[in-house]
N, C-alpha and C positions, 0 to 999 in steps of 0.2 A: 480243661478249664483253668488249669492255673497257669498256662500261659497268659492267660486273658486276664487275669486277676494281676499277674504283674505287669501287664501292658496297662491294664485300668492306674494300677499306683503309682507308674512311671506318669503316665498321661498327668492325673493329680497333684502329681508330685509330693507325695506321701508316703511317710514310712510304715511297715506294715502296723506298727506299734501304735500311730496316730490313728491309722487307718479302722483297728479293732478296737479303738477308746470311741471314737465316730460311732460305729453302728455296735456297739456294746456286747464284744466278743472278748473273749482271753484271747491277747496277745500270740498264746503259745499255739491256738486252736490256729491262727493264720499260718505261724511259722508251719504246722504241720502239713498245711494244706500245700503251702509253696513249696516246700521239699518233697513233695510225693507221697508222706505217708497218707494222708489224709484225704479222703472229696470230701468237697463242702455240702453243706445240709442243707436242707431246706430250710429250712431256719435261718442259718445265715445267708443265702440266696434271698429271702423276704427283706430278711434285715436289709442286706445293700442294697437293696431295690427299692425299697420305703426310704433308705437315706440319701438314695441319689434318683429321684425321681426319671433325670433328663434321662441314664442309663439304659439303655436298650434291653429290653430280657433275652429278645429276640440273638443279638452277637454275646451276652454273658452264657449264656445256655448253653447255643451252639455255634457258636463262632460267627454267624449270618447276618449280613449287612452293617452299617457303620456304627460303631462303639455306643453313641450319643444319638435320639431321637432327635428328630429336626423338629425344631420346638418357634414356633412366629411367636415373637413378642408382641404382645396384645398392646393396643394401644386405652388411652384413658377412658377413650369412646365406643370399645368396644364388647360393653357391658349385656350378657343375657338378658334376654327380656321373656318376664313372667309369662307362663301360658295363661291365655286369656286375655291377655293384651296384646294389639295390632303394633303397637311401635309409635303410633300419629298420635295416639290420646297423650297429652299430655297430663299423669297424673297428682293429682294436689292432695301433699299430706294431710291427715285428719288431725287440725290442730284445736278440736272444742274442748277434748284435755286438760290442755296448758293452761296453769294460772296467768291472769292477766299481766305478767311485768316478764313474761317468756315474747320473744317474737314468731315472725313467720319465718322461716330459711329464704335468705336471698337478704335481707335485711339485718341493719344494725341502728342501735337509739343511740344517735347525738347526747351527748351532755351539755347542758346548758348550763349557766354560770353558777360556782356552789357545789356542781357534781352533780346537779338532779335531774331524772330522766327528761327529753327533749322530744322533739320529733322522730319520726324513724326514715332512714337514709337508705335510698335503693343501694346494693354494692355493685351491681351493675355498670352502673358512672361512677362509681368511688375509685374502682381500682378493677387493675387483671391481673390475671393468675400468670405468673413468669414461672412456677416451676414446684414440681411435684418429687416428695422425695421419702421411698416405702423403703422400712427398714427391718428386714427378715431373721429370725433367730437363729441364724445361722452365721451370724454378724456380716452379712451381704445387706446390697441396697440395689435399688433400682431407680433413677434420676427420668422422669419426663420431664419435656418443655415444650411448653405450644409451640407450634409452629406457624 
């Protein structure tokens, strides 16, 4: 396993020192592990595996099959849908809640001259969506654009 453990850090491009500040190991516990004195625990086997989700357990384990899970990027629209719901209903939030000066989703209120509330404007015809952009604590991002 600690071939694979320095194939994984080479792949990363990580020192073991960054590597065990990452998933929240001493430093020394890796050195031990990549020089032979040590196997790793299970504990630290959870650890890299909760912090590298894509990580295959399957090739960290036992060497078998490719390093990284073959992972499809989910598109915007490809959101689970509730059991209990067919997919064709289209459902309408319960807005009897909302104080009256909240809108409905889909809509924004016009200001009319002075700053005070106006009409409400579909955003529909107002405007589209050029681009989505999620930003993960892990200081990554993931950019969609309609197509």
């Amino acid at each position: 396993m600690k071939d694979r453990l320095l194939a994984f850090l080479q792949n990363e491009n990580k020192s073991y020192a960054q590597f065990a500040e990452e998933i929240g190991v001493q430093p020394s516990g890796i050195s031990h592990i990549l020089s032979g004195r040590n196997n790793p625990s299970l504990d630290f086997v959870m650890k890299m595996l909760h912090r590298y989700p894509s990580l295959s357990a399957e090739w960290l384990l036992f060497g078998q099959g490719p390093m990284y899970k073959s992972v499809s990027q989910p598109t915007l629209f490809d959101a689970d849908i509730p059991s209990g719901q067919s997919g064709n209903e289209e459902e309408k939030p319960d807005t009897d809640y909302l104080p009256d000066d909240i809108q409905e989703p889909g809509t924004v209120q016009e200001a009319t001259e002075g700053g005070q509330p106006g009409r409400n404007a579909d955003l529909s015809t107002a405007r589209k969506l050029t681009r989505i952009i999620m930003f993960y604590s892990d200081k990554s991002f993931t950019e969609y654009t309609p197509s």
